[in-house]
Structure formats: structure tokens, C-alpha cells
C-alpha positions as a Python dict, from the first residue, in 0.01 Angstrom:
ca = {
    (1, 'X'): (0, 0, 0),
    (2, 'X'): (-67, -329, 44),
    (3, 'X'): (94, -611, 205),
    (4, 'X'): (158, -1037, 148),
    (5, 'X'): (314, -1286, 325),
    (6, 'X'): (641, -1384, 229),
    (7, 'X'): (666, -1726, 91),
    (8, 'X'): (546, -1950, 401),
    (9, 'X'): (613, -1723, 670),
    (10, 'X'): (408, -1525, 882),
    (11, 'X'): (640, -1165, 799),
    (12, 'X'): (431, -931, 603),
    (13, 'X'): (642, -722, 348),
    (14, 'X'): (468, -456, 76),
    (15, 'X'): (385, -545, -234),
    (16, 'X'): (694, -354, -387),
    (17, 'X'): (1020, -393, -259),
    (18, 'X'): (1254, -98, -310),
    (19, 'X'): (1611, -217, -487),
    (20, 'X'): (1877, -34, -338),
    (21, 'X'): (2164, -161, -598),
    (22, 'X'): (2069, 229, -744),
    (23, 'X'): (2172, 407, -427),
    (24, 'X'): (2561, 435, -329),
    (25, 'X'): (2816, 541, -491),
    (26, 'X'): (2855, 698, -862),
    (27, 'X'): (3191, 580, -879),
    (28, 'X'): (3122, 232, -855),
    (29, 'X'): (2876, 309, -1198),
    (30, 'X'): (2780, 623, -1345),
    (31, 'X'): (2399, 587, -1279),
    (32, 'X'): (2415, 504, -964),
    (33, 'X'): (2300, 796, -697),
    (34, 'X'): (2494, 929, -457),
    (35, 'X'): (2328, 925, -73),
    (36, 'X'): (2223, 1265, -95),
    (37, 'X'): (2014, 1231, -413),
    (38, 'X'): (1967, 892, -308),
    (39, 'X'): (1749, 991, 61),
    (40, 'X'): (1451, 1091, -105),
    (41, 'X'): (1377, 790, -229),
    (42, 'X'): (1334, 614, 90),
    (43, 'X'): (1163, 891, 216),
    (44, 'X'): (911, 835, -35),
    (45, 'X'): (931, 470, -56),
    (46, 'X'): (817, 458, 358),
    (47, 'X'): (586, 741, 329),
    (48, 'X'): (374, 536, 66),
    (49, 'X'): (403, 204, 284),
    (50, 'X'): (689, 20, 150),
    (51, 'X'): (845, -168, 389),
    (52, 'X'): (1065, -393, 164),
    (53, 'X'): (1413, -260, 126),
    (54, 'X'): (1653, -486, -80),
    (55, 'X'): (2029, -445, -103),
    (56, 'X'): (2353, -617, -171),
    (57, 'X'): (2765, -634, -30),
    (58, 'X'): (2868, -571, -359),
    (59, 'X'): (2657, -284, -450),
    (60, 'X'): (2866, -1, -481),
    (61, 'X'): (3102, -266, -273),
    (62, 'X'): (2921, -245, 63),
    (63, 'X'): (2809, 161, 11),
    (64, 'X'): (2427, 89, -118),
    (65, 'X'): (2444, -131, 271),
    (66, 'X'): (2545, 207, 426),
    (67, 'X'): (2381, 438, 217),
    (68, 'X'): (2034, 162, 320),
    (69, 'X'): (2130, 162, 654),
    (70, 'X'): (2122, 525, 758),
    (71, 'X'): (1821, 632, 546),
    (72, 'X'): (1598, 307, 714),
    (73, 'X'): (1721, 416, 1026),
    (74, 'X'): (1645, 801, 969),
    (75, 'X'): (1278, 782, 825),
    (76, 'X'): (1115, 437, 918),
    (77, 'X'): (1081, 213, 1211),
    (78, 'X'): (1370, -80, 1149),
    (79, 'X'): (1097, -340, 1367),
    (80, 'X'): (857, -268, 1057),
    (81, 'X'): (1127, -226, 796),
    (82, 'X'): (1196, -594, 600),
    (83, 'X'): (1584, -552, 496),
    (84, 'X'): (1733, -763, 247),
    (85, 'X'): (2070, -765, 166),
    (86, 'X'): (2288, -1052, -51),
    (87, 'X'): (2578, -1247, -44),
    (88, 'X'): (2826, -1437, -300),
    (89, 'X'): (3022, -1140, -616),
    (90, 'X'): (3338, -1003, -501),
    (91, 'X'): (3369, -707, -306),
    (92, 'X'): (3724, -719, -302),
    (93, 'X'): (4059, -875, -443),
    (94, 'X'): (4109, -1155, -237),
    (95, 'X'): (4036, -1526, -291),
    (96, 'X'): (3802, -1539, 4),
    (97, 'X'): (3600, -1268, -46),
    (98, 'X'): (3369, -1414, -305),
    (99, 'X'): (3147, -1714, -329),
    (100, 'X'): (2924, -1906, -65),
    (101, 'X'): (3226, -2104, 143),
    (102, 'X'): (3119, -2062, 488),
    (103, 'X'): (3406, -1846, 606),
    (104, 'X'): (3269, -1591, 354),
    (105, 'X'): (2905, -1631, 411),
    (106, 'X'): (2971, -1555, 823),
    (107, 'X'): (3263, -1288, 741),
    (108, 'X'): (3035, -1109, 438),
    (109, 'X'): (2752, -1142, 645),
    (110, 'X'): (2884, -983, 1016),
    (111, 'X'): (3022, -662, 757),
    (112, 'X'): (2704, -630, 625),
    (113, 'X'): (2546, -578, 977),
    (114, 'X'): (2806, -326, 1045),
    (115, 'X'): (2732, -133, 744),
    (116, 'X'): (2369, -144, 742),
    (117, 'X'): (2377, -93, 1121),
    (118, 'X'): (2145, -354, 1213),
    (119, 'X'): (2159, -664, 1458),
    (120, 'X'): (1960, -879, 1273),
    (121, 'X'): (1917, -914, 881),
    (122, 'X'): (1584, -981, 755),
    (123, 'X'): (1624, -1205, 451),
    (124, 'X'): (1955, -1289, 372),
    (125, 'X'): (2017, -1412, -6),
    (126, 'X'): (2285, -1604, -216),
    (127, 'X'): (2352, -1413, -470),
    (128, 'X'): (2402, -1693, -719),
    (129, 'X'): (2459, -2072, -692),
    (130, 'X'): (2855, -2150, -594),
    (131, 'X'): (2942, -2428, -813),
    (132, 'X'): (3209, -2440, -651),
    (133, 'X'): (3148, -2520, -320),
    (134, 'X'): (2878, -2780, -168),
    (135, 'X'): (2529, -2684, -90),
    (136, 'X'): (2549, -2850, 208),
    (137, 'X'): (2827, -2625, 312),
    (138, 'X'): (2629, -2320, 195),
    (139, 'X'): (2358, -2410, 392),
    (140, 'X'): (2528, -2505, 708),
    (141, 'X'): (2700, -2178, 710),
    (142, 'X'): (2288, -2038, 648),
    (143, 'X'): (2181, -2213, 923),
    (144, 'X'): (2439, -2104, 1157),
    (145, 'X'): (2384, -1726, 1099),
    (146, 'X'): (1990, -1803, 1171),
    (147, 'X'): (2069, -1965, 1476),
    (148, 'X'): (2260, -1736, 1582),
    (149, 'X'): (2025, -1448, 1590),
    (150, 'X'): (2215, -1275, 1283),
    (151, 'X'): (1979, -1356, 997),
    (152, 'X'): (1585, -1374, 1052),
    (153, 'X'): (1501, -1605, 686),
    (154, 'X'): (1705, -1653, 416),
    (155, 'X'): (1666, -1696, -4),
    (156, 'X'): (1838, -1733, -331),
    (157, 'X'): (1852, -1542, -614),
    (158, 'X'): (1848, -1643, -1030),
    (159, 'X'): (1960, -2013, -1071),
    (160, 'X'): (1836, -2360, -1219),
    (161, 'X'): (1525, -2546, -1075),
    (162, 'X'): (1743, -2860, -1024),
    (163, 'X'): (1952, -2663, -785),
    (164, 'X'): (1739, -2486, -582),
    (165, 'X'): (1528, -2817, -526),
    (166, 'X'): (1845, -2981, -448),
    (167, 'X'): (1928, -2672, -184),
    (168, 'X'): (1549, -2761, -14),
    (169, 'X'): (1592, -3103, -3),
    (170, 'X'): (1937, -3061, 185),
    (171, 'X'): (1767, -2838, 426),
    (172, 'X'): (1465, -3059, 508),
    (173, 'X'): (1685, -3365, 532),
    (174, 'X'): (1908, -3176, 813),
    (175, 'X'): (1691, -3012, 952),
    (176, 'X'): (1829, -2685, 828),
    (177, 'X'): (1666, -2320, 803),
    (178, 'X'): (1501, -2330, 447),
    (179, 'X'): (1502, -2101, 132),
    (180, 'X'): (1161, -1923, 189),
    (181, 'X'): (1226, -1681, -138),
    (182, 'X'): (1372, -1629, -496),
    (183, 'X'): (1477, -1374, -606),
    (184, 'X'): (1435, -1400, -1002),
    (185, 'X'): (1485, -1309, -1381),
    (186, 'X'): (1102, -1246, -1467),
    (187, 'X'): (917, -999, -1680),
    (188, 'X'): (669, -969, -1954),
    (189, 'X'): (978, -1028, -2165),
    (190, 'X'): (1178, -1332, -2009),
    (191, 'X'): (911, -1592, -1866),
    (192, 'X'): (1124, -1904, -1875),
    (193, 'X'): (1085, -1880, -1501),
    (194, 'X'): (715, -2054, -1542),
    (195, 'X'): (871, -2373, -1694),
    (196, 'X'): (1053, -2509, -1388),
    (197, 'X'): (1074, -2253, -1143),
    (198, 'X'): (784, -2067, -1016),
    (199, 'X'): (554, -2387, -1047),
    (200, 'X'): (857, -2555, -812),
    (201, 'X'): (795, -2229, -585),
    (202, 'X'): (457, -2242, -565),
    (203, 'X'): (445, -2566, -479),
    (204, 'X'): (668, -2526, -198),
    (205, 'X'): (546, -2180, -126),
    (206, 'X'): (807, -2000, -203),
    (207, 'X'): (771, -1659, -214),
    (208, 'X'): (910, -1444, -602),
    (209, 'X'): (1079, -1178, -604),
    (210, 'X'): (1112, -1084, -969),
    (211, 'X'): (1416, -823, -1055),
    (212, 'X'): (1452, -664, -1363),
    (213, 'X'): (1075, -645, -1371),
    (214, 'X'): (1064, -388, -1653),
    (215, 'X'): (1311, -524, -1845),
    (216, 'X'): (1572, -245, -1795),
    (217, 'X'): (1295, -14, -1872),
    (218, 'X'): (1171, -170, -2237),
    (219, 'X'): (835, -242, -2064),
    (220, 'X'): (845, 123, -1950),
    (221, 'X'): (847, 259, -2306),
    (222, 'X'): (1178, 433, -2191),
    (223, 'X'): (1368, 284, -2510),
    (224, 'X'): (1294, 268, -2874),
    (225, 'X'): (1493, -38, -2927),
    (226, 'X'): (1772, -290, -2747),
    (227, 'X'): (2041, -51, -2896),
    (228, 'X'): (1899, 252, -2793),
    (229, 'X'): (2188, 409, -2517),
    (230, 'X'): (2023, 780, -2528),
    (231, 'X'): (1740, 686, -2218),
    (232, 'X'): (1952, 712, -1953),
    (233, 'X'): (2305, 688, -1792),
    (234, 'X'): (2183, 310, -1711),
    (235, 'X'): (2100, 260, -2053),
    (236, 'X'): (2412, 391, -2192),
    (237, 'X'): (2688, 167, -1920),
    (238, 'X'): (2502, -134, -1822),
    (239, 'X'): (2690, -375, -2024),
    (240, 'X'): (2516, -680, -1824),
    (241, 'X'): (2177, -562, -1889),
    (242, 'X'): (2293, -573, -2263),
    (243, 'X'): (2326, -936, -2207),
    (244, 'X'): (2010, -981, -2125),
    (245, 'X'): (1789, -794, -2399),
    (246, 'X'): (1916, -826, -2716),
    (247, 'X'): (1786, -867, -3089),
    (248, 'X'): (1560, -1139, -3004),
    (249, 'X'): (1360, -898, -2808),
    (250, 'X'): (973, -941, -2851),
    (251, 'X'): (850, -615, -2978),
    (252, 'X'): (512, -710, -2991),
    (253, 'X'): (458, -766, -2593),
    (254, 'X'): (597, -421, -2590),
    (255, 'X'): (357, -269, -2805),
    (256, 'X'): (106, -481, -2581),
    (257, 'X'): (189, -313, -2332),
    (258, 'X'): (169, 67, -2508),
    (259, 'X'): (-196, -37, -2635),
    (260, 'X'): (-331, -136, -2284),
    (261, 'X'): (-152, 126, -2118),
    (262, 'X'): (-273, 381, -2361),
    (263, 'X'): (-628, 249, -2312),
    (264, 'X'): (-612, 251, -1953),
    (265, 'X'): (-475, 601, -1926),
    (266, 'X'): (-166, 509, -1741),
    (267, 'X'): (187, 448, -1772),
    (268, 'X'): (362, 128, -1926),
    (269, 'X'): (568, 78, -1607),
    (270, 'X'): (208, 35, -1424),
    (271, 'X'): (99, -230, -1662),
    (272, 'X'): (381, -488, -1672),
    (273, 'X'): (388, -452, -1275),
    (274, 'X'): (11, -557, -1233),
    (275, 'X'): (97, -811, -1474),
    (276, 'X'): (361, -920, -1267),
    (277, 'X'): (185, -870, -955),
    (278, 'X'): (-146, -1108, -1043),
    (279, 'X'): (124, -1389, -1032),
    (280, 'X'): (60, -1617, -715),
    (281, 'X'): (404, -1696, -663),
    (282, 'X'): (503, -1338, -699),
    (283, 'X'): (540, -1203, -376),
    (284, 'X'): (678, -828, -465),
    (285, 'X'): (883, -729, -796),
    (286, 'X'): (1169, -544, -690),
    (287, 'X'): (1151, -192, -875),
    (288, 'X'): (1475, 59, -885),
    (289, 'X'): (1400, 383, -944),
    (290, 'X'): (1667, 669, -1003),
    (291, 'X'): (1366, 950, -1074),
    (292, 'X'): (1135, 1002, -837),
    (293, 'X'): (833, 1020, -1100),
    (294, 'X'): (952, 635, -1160),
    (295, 'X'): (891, 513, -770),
    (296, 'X'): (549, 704, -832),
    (297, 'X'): (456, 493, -1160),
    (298, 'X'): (545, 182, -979),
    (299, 'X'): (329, 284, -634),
    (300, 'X'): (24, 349, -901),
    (301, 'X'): (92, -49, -1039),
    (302, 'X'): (-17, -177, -684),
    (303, 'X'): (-388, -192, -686),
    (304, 'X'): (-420, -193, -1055),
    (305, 'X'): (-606, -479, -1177),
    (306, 'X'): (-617, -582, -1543),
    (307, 'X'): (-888, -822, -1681),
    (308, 'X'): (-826, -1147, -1810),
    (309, 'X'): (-838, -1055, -2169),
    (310, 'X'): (-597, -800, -2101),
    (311, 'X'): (-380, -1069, -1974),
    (312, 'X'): (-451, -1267, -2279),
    (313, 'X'): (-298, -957, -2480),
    (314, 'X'): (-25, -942, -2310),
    (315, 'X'): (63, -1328, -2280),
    (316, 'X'): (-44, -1374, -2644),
    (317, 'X'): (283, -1297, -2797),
    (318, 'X'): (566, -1438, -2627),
    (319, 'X'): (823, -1625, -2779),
    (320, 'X'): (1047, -1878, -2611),
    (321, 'X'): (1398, -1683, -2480),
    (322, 'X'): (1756, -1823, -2442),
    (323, 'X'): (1782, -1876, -2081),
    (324, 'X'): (1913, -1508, -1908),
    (325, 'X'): (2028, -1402, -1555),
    (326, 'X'): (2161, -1729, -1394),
}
């Protein structure tokens, strides 16, 4: 394995990060594992070096936390482990149990220590952007946590440029704990990112943290088209991830990816992840894995390095894409 910095701080995490939205509770959605099944995975994940473990409250509505919790706990060291968890969807009914006020930024953010077991959370994440609510309040309510010993760094996840610039001016103007990640929509498929985004990250050395790297398994060669249900459970019930791959899919990046992959002797997954992974912004892509052979294709993408007509081949063909995932 190999390790980064993340953003501009001085904590190392792996190159992959393990998403945990996959582990938890099949009744919350029909793919998701169960902690038995769900164990070996971070067995594996920490036996091959990963240290990056990301999560969310309303995975599996706070179960993926406890499901995360016990397994880090079990097989790795938690003063090695990174642990990243998120805040801002519903996990329940009532009006203040959603969004980034700061009673439910300190309230979400105290159960999500209980449930992952933990005194201090890593990197702790806003889900979205609250509209809703003012960013200075958001980040007050940030700051406090960090101060307090209950949050190490925090990030954001999926919005515009304008706001998350907005969000880092606030902080440097008050002196507030800053954004040091993003957590964002980015793939061989959906690279709107490099307009506005990841040139604002790098600038301020931000660290990436791409989800949906494989583009619900497209760039995996898992699926023969959008509409094709029949690769998995996922496939079949994610009605958000039908949102964001539809008929304007670019089938010629996929068979990009085939042809290199083919010529390499490896799997798809393995190419769009060293893709993603020659980025400079991109710290680590977080990968989900409900087979074990996937975690193993995306552990092989690590120290794969593909040349620079390769990357040509696999740039080549992109169209311009609505804008997905905010």
C-alpha cells in the first residue's frame, strides 16, 4: 500500500479509502451487507494497508457507524486507523435531525462517536451544502467540535465551487478550522469536477476524495448498458445511481477502458482507478466493494501506472455531462 498526505495536513491516509455505506444493514437496501458478511472486508482492507475507513449517520441510519466501529476496533489499531464519517440526510423523522444547523451538527456528531465507539473522529464531512442554513453557522458549529477534542479535521462532500470557496473564505476570515478535503462526483465518466473544482482544490491544497469512482461499476465492465439491472442487487435498486448514468453515457471511454485493460492484462476496475489516482488533487478514491474479488481489483489499481498515451486514450473521448451528484 501506499500512503499521501491528506490535503495540507501532515495525517497520512492509504491511497484507497474503504466506503463503508455497503456494510450495515440489508434492510435499509437490499445490497447492502449485513456485519457478518460485512467483517471480512475490513479484515482484508487492514491486512493490505488501508487505513482509510469512510462512513456516514445515515448509512443504514447510524448501523454502517456500528457495524465500522466494531470491525476497526477488532482488526486494526484505531491510532493508525483514519475514520471518516458524515453529517447532514435524515436519519430520522424529526425536523432537527437533518441538515447542518448547529444543534444537529453537535447532536449527529456526539451519536456518531457513540456508535462508532471512538473519542475522536478523524475527518468529519458535510454531507451536502445546507441551503438552508448559513455557512457561517455550519462552520461555527465545525469549529466547536474541533476544539473540543471531538473531531480531528473536517471536509465537504459534492457541491458548487462558489460554495465551497465561500465556506474557506468564512473560515480564514474567523479564524475557523478549515475544509482540508472533498469528497466528490469524479470518474472517467463525469469530469465536470476539473472545470471549477479540483483546480480550486489544488490550489488550496485540498485533498479529493472521488466517490463513485467506477461509475456504479460501468468502468468495471460489470454492465452492458445504463439499463442493464441483471449485475447486481445494487444495480437492480439504486434508483439514485440511475440519476446519475443515464443515456448520455459515453460508451466510448468505456470501451477505452476494455482496450487498455485488455492490453495490460488486468481488470477494468484497475484502470479507471490509476486513472483516477495520477490526479494531483486526488488524494484516495473511495472504492465499495460487496465481493471480496472487487476490494482485490481495486488493491491491484494502487501502483499501477499508465503512460501518457494511455491517458490520452482514455481522456480522448469525453463529452461534456449535465452536472450530477450535488
Amino acid at each position: 500500500m501506499l500512503y499521501t498526505s491528506l490535503g495540507h495536513t501532515g495525517m497520512s491516509v492509504s491511497r484507497l479509502c474503504l466506503g463503508c455505506m455497503s456494510y450495515g444493514a440489508s434492510a435499509w437496501r437490499p445490497w447492502v451487507l449485513d456485519e457478518d458478511d460485512a467483517r471480512p472486508f475490513f479484515r482484508r482492507a487492514i491486512e493490505a494497508g488501508i487505513n482509510f475507513f469512510d462512513t456516514a449517520n445515515m448509512y443504514s441510519l447510524g448501523v454502517s457507524e456500528e457495524v465500522t466501529g466494531r470491525a476497526l476496533r477488532e482488526y486494526g489499531r484505531l491510532d493508525e486507523l483514519v475514520i471518516a464519517t458524515k453529517v447532514y440526510f435524515p436519519v430520522s423523522d424529526g425536523p432537527n435531525s437533518q441538515g447542518l444547523s448547529r444543534k444537529h451538527i453537535v447532536q449527529a456528531c456526539e451519536a456518531s462517536l457513540r456508535r462508532l465507539g471512538v473519542e475522536t473522529i478523524d475527518l468529519y464531512q458535510i454531507h451536502r451544502f445546507d441551503p438552508t442554513v448559513p455557512i457561517e453557522e455550519t462552520l461555527a458549529a465545525l469549529d466547536h467540535l474541533v476544539h473540543s477534542g471531538k473531531v480531528r479535521y473536517i471536509g465537504a462532500s459534492s457541491g458548487y465551487a462558489w460554495q465551497f470557496a465561500q465556506a474557506l473564505s468564512a473560515s480564514e476570515r474567523h479564524g475557523w478550522a478549515r475544509f482540508v478535503s472533498m469528497q466528490n462526483h469524479y470518474n472517467l465518466l463525469y469530469r465536470e469536477e476539473e472545470r471549477e473544482m479540483i483546480p480550486l482544490c489544488t490550489q488550496e491544497r485540498i485533498g479529493c476524495l472521488p466517490w463513485s469512482p467506477l461509475a456504479r461499476g460501468l468502468l468495471a465492465g460489470s454492465r452492458s448498458g445504463v439499463n442493464d439491472r441483471s449485475a447486481s442487487t445494487r444495480a437492480a435498486t439504486d434508483s439514485y445511481g440511475h440519476t446519475l448514468y443515464d443515456d448520455q453515457v459515453n460508451w466510448d471511454v468505456v470501451h477505452a477502458v476494455r482496450d487498455i485493460a485488455a492490453q495490460r492484462g488486468v481488470p477494468m476496475a484497475q484502470i479507471a482507478l490509476a486513472w483516477l489516482l495520477s490526479k494531483p488533487a486526488v488524494a484516495a478514491p473511495i472504492v465499495g466493494a460487496t465481493k471480496l474479488a472487487q476490494l482485490e481489483e481495486a488493491l491491484g489499481a494502487v501502483e499501477l501506472v499508465l503512460t501518457h498515451d494511455e491517458v490520452s486514450r482514455l481522456e480522448g473521448p469525453y463529452r461534456v455531462q449535465p452536472v450530477r451528484g450535488i
